[in-house]
C-alpha positions as CSV (number, residue, x, y, z in Angstrom):
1,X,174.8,-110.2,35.6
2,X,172.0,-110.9,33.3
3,X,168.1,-110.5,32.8
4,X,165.5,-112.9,34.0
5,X,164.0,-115.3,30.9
6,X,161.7,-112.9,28.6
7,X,159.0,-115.1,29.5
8,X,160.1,-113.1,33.2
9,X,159.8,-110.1,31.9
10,X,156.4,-108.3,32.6
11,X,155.2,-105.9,35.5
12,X,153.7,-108.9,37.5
13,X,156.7,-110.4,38.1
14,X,159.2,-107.8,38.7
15,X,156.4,-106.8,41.3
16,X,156.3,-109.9,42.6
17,X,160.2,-110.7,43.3
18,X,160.1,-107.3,44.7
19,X,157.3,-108.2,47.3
20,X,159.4,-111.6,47.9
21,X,162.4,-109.4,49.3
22,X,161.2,-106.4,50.5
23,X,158.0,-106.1,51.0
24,X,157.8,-103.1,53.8
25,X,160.4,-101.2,52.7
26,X,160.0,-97.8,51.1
27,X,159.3,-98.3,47.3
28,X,158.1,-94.8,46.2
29,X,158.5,-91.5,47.6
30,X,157.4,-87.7,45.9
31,X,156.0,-84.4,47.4
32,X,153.0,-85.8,48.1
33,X,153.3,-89.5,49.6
34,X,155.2,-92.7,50.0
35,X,154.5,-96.1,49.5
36,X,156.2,-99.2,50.3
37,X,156.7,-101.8,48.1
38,X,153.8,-103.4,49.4
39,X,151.7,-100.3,49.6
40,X,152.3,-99.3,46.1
41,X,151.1,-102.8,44.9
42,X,148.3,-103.1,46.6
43,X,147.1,-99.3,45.3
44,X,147.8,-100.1,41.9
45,X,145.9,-103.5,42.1
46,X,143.1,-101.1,43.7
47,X,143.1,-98.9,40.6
48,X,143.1,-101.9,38.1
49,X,140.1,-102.9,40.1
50,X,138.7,-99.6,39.6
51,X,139.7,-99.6,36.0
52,X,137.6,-102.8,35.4
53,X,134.5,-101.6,37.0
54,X,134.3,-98.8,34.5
55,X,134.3,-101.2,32.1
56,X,137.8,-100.8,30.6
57,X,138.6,-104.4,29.3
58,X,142.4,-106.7,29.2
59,X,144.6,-104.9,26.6
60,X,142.2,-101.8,26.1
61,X,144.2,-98.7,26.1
62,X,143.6,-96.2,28.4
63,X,144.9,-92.8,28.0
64,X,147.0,-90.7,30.7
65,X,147.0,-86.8,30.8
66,X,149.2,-86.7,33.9
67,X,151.6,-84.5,35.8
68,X,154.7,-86.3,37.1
69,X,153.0,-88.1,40.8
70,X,153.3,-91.4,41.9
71,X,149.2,-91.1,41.1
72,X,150.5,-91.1,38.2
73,X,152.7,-94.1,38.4
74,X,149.9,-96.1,39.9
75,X,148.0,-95.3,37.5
76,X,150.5,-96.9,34.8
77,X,151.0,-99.8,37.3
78,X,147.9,-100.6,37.7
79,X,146.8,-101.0,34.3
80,X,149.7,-103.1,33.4
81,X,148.9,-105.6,36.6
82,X,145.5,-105.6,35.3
83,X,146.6,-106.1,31.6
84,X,145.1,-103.4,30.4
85,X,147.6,-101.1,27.4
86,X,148.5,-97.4,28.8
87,X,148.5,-94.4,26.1
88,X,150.6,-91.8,27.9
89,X,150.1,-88.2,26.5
90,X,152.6,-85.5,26.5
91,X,151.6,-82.8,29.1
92,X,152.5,-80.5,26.6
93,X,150.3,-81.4,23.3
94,X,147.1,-79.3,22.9
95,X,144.5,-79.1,20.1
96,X,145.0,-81.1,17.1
97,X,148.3,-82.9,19.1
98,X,146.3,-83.8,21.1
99,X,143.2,-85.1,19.2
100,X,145.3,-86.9,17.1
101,X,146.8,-89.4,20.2
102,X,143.1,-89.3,21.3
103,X,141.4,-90.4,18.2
104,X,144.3,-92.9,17.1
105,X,144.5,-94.5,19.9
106,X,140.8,-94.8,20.4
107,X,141.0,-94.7,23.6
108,X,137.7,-94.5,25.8
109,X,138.5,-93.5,28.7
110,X,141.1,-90.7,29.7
111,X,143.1,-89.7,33.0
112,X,143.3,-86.8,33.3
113,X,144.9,-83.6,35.9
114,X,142.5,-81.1,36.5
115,X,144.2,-78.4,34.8
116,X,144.3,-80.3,31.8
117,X,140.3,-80.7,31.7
118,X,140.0,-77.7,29.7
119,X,142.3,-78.8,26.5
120,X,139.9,-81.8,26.4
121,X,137.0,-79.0,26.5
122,X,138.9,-77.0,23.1
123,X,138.4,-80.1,21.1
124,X,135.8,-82.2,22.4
125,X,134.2,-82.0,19.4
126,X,136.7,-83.7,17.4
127,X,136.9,-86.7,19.7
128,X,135.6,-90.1,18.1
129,X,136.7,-92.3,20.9
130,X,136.6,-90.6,24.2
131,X,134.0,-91.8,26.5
132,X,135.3,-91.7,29.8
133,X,136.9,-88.9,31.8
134,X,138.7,-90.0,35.2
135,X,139.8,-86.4,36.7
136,X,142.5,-86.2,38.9
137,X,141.3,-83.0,41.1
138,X,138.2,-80.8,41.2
139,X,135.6,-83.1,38.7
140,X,133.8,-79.8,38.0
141,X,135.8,-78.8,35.8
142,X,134.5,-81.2,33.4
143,X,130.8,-80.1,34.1
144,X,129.1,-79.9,30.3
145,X,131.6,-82.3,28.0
146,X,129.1,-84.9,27.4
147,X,130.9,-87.1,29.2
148,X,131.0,-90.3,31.8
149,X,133.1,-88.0,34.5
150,X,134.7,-90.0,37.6
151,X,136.7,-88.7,40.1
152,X,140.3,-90.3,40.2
153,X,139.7,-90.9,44.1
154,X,137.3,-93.3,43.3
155,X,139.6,-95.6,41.5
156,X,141.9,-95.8,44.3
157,X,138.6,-96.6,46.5
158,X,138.0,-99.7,44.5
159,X,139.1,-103.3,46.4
160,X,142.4,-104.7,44.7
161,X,141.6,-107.6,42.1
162,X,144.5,-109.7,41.5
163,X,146.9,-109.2,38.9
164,X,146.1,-109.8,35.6
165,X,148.4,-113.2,34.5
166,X,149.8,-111.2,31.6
167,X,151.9,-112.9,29.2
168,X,155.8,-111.0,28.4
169,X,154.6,-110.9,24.5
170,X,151.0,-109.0,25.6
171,X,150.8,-105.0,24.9
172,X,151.9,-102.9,27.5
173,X,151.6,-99.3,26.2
174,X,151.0,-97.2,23.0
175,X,153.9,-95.0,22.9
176,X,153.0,-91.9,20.8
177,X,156.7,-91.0,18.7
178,X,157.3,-88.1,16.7
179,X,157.1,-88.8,13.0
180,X,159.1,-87.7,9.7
181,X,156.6,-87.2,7.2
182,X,153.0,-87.7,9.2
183,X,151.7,-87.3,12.4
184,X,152.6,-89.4,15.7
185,X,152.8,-93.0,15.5
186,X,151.4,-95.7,18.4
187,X,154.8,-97.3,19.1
188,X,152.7,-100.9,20.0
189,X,155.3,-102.1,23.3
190,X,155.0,-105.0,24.7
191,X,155.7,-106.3,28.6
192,X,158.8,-108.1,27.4
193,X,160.2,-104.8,25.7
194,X,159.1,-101.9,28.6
195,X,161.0,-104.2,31.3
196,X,164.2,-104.6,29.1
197,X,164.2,-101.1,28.2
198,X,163.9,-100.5,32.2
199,X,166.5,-103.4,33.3
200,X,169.8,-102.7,33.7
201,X,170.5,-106.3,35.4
202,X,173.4,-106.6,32.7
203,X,175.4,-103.7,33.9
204,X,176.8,-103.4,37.7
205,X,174.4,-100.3,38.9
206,X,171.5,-99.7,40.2
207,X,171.4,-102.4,43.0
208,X,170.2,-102.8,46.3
209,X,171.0,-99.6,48.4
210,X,171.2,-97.5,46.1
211,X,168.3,-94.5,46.0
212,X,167.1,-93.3,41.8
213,X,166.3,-89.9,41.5
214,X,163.2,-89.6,38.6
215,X,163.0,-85.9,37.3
216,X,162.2,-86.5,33.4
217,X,158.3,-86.6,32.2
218,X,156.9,-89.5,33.0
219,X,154.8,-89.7,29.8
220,X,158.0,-90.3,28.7
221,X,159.7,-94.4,28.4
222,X,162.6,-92.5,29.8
223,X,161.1,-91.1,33.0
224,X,159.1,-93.9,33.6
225,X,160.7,-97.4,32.4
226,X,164.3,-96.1,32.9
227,X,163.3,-94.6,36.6
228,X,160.5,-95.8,38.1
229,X,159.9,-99.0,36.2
230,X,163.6,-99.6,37.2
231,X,163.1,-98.9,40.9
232,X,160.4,-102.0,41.3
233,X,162.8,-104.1,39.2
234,X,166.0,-103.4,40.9
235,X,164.4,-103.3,44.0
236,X,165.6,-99.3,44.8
237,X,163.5,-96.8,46.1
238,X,162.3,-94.2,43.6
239,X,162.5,-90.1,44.5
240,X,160.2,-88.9,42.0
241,X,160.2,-85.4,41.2
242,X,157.4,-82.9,39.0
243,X,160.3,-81.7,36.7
244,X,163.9,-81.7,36.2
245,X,165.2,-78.1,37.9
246,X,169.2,-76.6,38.1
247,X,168.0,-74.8,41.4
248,X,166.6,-77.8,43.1
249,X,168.3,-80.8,41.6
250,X,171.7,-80.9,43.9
251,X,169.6,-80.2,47.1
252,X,167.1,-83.0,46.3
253,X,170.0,-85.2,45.7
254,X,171.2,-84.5,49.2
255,X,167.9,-84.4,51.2
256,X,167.1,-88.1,49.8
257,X,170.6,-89.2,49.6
258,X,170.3,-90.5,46.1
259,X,172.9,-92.4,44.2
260,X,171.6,-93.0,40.9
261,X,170.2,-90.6,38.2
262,X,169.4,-90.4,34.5
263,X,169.9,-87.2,32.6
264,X,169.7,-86.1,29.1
265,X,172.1,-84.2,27.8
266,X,170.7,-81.0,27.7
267,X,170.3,-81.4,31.6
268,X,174.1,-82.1,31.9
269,X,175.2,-78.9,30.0
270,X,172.7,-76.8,32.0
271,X,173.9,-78.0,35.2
272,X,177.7,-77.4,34.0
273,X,176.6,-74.2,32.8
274,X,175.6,-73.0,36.5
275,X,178.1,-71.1,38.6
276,X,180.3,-73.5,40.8
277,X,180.3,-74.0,44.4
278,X,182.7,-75.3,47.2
279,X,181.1,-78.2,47.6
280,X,180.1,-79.6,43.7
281,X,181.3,-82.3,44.7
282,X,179.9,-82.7,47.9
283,X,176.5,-84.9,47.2
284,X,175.9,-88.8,47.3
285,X,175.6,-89.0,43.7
286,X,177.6,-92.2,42.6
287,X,176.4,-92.4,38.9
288,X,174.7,-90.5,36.3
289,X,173.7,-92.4,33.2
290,X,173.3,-90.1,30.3
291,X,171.9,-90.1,26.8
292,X,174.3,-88.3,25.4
293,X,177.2,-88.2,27.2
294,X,178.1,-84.7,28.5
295,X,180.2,-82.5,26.3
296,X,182.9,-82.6,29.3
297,X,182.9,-85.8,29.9
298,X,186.2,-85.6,32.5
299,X,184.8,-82.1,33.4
300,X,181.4,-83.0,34.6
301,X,183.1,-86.4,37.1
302,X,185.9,-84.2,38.3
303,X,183.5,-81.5,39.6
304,X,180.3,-83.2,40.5
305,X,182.6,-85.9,42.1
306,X,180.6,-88.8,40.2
307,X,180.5,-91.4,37.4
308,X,179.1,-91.5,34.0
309,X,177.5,-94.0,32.1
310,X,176.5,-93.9,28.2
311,X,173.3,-95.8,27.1
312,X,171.1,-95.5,23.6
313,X,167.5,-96.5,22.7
314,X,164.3,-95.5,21.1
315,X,160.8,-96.6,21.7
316,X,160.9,-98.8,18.4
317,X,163.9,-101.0,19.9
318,X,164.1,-100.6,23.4
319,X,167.5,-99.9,24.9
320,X,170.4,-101.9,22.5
321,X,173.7,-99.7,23.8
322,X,175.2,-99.5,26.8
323,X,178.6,-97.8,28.5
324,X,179.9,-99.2,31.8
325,X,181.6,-96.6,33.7
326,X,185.0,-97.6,33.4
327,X,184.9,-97.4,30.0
328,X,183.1,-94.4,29.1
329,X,184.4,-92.5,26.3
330,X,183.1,-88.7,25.3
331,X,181.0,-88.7,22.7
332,X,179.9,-92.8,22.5
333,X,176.7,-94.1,23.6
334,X,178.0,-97.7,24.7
335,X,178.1,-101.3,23.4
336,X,176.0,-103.4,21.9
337,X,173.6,-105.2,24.5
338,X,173.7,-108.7,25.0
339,X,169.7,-110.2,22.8
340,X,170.6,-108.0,20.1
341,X,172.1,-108.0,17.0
342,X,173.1,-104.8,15.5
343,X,174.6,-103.9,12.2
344,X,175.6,-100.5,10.6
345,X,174.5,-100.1,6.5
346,X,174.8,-98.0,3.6
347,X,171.6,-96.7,1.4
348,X,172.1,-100.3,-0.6
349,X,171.9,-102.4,2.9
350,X,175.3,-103.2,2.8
351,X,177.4,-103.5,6.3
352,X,179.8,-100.3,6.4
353,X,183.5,-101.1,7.6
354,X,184.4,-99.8,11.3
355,X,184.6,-96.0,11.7
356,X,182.0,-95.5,8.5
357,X,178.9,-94.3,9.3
358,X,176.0,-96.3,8.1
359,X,171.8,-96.9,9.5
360,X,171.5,-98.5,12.5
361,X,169.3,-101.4,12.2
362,X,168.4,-103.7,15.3
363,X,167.1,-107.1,15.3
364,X,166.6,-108.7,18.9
365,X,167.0,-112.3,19.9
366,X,163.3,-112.7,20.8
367,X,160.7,-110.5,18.7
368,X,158.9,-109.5,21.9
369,X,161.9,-106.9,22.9
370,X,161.2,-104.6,20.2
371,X,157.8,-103.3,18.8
372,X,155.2,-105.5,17.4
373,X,154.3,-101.9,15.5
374,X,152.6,-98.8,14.7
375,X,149.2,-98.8,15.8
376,X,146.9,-98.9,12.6
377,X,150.0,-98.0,10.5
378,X,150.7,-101.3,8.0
379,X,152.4,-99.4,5.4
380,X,154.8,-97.8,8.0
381,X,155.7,-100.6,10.2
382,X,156.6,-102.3,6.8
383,X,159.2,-99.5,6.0
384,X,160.8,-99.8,9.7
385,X,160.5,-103.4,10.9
386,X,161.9,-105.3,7.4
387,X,162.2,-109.5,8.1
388,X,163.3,-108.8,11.6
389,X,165.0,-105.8,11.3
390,X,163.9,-102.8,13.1
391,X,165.4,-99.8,10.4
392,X,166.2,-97.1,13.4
393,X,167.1,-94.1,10.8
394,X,170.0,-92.8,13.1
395,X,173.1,-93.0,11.7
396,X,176.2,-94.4,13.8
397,X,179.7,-95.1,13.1
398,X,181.7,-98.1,15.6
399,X,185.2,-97.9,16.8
400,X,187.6,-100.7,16.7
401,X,186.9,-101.6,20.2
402,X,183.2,-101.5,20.0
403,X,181.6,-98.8,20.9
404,X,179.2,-97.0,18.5
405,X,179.3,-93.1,18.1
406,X,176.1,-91.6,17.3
407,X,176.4,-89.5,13.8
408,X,173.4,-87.9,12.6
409,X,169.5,-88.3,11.8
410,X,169.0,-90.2,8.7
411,X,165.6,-88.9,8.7
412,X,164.3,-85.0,8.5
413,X,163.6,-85.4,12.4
414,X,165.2,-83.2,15.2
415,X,165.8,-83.5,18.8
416,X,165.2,-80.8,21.4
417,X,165.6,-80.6,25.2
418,X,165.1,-84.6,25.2
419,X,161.8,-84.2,22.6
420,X,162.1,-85.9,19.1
421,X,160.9,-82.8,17.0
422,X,159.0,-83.7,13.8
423,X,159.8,-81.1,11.0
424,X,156.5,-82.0,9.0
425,X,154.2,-81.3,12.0
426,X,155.8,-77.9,12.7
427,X,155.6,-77.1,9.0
428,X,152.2,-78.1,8.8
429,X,151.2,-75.6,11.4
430,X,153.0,-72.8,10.0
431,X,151.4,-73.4,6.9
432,X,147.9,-72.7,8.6
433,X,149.4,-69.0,9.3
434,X,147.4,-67.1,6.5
435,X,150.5,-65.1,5.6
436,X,153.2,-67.9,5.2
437,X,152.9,-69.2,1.7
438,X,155.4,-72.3,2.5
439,X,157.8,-73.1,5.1
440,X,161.1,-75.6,5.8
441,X,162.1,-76.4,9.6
442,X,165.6,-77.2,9.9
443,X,168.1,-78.0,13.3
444,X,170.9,-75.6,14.3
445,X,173.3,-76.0,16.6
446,X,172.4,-75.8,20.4
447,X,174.8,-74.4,23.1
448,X,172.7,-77.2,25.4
449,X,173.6,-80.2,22.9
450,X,171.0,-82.2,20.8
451,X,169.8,-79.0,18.3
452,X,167.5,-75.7,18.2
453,X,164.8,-75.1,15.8
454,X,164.9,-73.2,12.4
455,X,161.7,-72.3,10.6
456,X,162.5,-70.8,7.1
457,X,159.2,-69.3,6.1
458,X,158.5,-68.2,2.6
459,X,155.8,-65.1,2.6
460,X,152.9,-65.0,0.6
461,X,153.2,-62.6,-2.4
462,X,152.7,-58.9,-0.9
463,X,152.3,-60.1,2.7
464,X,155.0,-59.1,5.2
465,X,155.4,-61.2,8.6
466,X,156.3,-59.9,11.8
467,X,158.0,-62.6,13.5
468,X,156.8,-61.7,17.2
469,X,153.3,-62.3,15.9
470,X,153.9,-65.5,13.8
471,X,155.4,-66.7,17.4
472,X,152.2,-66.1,18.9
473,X,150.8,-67.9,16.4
474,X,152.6,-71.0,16.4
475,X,153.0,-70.8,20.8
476,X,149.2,-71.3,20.4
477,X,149.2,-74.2,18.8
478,X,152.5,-76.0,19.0
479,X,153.7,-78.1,22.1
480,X,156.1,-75.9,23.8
481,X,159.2,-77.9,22.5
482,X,158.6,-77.7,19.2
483,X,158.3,-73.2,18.8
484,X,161.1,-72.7,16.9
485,X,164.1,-70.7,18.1
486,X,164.9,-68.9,15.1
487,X,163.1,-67.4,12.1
488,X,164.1,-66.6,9.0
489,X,162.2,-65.0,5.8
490,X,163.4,-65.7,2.4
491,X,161.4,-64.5,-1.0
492,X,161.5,-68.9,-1.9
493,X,163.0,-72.0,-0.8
494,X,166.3,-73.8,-2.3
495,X,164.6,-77.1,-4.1
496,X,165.7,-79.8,-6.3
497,X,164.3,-79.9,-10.2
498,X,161.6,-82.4,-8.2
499,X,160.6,-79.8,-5.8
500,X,162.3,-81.0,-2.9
501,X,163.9,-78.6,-0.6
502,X,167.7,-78.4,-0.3
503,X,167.6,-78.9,4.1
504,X,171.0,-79.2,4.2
505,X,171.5,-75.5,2.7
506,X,169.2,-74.1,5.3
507,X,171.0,-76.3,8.1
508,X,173.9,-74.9,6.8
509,X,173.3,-71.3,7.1
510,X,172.9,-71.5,10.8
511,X,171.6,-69.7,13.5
512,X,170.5,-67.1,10.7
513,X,167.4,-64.8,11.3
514,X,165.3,-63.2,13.8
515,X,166.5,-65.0,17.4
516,X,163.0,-65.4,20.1
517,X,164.8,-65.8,22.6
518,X,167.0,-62.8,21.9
519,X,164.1,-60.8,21.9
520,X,162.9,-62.0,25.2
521,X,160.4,-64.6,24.4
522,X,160.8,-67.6,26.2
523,X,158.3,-70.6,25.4
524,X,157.0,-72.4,29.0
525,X,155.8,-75.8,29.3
526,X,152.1,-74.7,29.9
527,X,152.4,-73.4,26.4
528,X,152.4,-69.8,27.5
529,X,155.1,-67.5,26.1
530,X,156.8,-64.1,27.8
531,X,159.8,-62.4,28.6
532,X,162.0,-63.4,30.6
């Protein structure tokens, strides 16, 4: 088992050995349509055409707004046939979020769902780039921007052009990554590095017959390199869902007789977490590859009558571990992947001994697996990718056998509900709030795995905060992942003699402070907040 040459490895030509062996068989399936292998190539070469009649040029990025839809999909399929680079945007960014992927990525034209249109109307005045809007819906909706509108049906009107002969080193996407100490960063991926991040040709599952079951974002690598990137190169049909639900997730499994899933962990615990039935493990689920691993490893096979895999990766490096099912361990995320080279180090650089924990750094075989870059970002693709080396800031620790336990963030970052969670952007907005003098954001422990959010907030001098209103404040302008959980007021931070504040104290202290969802607020993805 083993990938194709890199030089193999691009959109075209996974497309094109699928169309060699099963041409008419169903590729794509959601609420909405279904498309066979041949279908689904012909409408994404349809929107490339359209694409290039707007004027959008071979590796100009193009920004996605989108809902999960195999619209969606196309539209990510049909610029990387035609060449073209897609920027997809995280449903749930709004106002400067969402200006700031905009305007860095200077991208002209946008996709974008109809409900969407009105976030692009709160900040069209900050736009530098945007041009173009191609609206997936009712095009009024964009009436008075100042902009080129098209309606998304007439991309899919256009007549299909012929795939772009893009090269496995040529850009692929811009994928926007949470930062530690700025803003998002372009993560510059190339054709080589999306399809290796989608492949799993090295391990024994998916294959043909089996059915993948896509319920993550799709503006996500995850959701759409890991499911329906891996469909056309595995040759599987792809069941793609809007959202990942508890209520509908085992009966969508049964309806389409799926196999093969990818959950985060977060996702696992929920599902454990919900009252069992008879018939758990009644469903056609074979395998569940998870990143992590369940906190019930044995637990979650026994009842859900299933296997687990492990499996590690970040948009800098692509995926670099992997855990075949018969070995999987609780707690690891796999072994090393075979075109990598990975090494565990101290703060000098210095290899750790097995079962220390030291930085992950990655260097791949070929420098097309991993990112060329941050987009306009010298300084800080020189701090991460050093002669080679792609300087991951997780921390790991490797067992005598192999397999690598994750440890902890070496950088101030955090991780929620399958989001990376930058602590400087959150601070930064709480700062706006004209009573908060300074701030800290901190992880606490989760009862869903990966962490909650702490905000530590500092008053200004004879100001008093009421938490439920400082929510509101920051539900209006934060991404619905990143509202913290908890609140806490304290009369100044902990900091060093050089003004640095002592995180680890505040990690320490817990889930301290005023709980939201305790009181009943609970943050939804449309950014609206309520009781529940």
């Amino acid at each position: 088992m083993a990938l194709p040459p890199v030089e193999q490895r691009t959109l075209r030509a996974a497309y094109d050995r699928a169309l060699a062996e099963v041409p008419d068989e169903l590729a794509q399936l959601d609420r909405a349509a279904r498309y066979t292998t041949a279908e689904s190539h012909d409408r994404s070469l349809r929107i490339a055409a359209g694409f290039g009649a707007l004027g959008v040029a071979r590796q100009e990025p193009v920004a996605a707004l989108l809902d999960n839809s195999l619209d969606a999909a196309h539209v990510w399929s049909g610029l990387g046939l035609g060449g073209m680079v897609e920027v997809p945007v995280n449903t749930a960014y709004q106002g400067a979020f969402l200006a700031h992927v905009l305007n860095d990525s200077a991208a002209a034209t946008l996709v974008v769902d109809e409900s969407y249109v009105e976030r692009i109307a709160r900040i069209a005045g900050e736009l530098t780039a945007l041009r173009t809007l191609v609206v997936r819906g009712d095009t009024a909706a964009a009436d008075g921007l100042g902009l080129r509108v098209v309606a998304f049906d007439e991309l899919t009107a256009a007549d299909p052009a012929p795939a772009a002969p893009v090269g496995a080193g040529e850009l692929m996407a811009y994928m926007y990554t949470s930062g530690t100490t700025g803003r998002s960063k372009g993560v510059l991926v190339t054709h080589a590095h999306a399809y290796t991040y989608g492949s799993r040709e090295d391990q024994e599952r998916p294959s043909r017959g089996d059915r993948l079951l896509v319920t993550l974002p799709m503006f996500h690598l995850t959701g759409l390199w890991y499911g329906v990137y891996q469909g056309i190169i595995h040759r599987c049909p792809v069941v793609l869902e809007p959202s990942f639900s508890v209520r509908r997730f085992w009966p969508v499994i049964r309806e389409h007789g799926i196999t093969v899933t990818v959950l985060l962990g977060a996702m696992a615990e929920l599902l454990q977490q919900a009252a069992p039935s008879p018939d758990d493990a009644g469903n056609p689920l074979e395998l569940a590859v998870m990143a992590p691993l369940a906190s019930d490893v044995a637990g979650f096979r026994d009842r859900f009558g299933l296997d687990l895999a492990a499996v590690y990766g970040m948009s800098e490096i692509g995926v670099v571990l992997n855990g075949p099912p018969d070995t999987v361990l609780g707690g690891e995320c796999g072994f090393a992947r075979d075109g990598y080279t990975l090494r565990l180090v101290d703060e000098s650089g210095t290899d750790v001994s097995t079962g220390e924990v030291g930085e992950l750094w990655v260097r791949p075989d070929d420098p097309r697996l991993v990112m060329q870059g941050y987009h306009g970002l010298p300084e800080k693709t020189a701090e991460s990718l050093v002669e080679g080396w792609v300087h991951t800031g997780d921390a790991f620790r490797q067992d005598g056998e192999g397999r690598y336990y994750f440890a902890d963030r070496m950088k101030d970052a955090l991780r929620r509900r399958g989001e990376n969670v930058s602590s400087f952007e959150v601070e930064r907005v709480l700062n706006e709030h004209p009573d908060v003098y300074e701030s800290a954001v901190v992880a606490v422990p989760s009862e869903l795995t990966e962490d909650d959010i702490k905000a530590v907030v500092v008053p200004r001098p004879g100001r008093t905060i009421d938490p439920r209103e400082l929510t509101g404040f920051l539900i209006d302008r934060l991404p619905y992942f990143m509202v913290p959980r908890y609140l806490d007021f304290l009369p100044e931070l902990p900091k060093t003699p050089t003004q640095k504040v002592h995180k680890h104290v505040l990690r320490e202290s817990g889930t301290t402070g005023w709980d939201r969802e305790a009181a009943g607020i609970f943050v939804r993805r449309d950014g609206s907040g309520s009781p529940r």
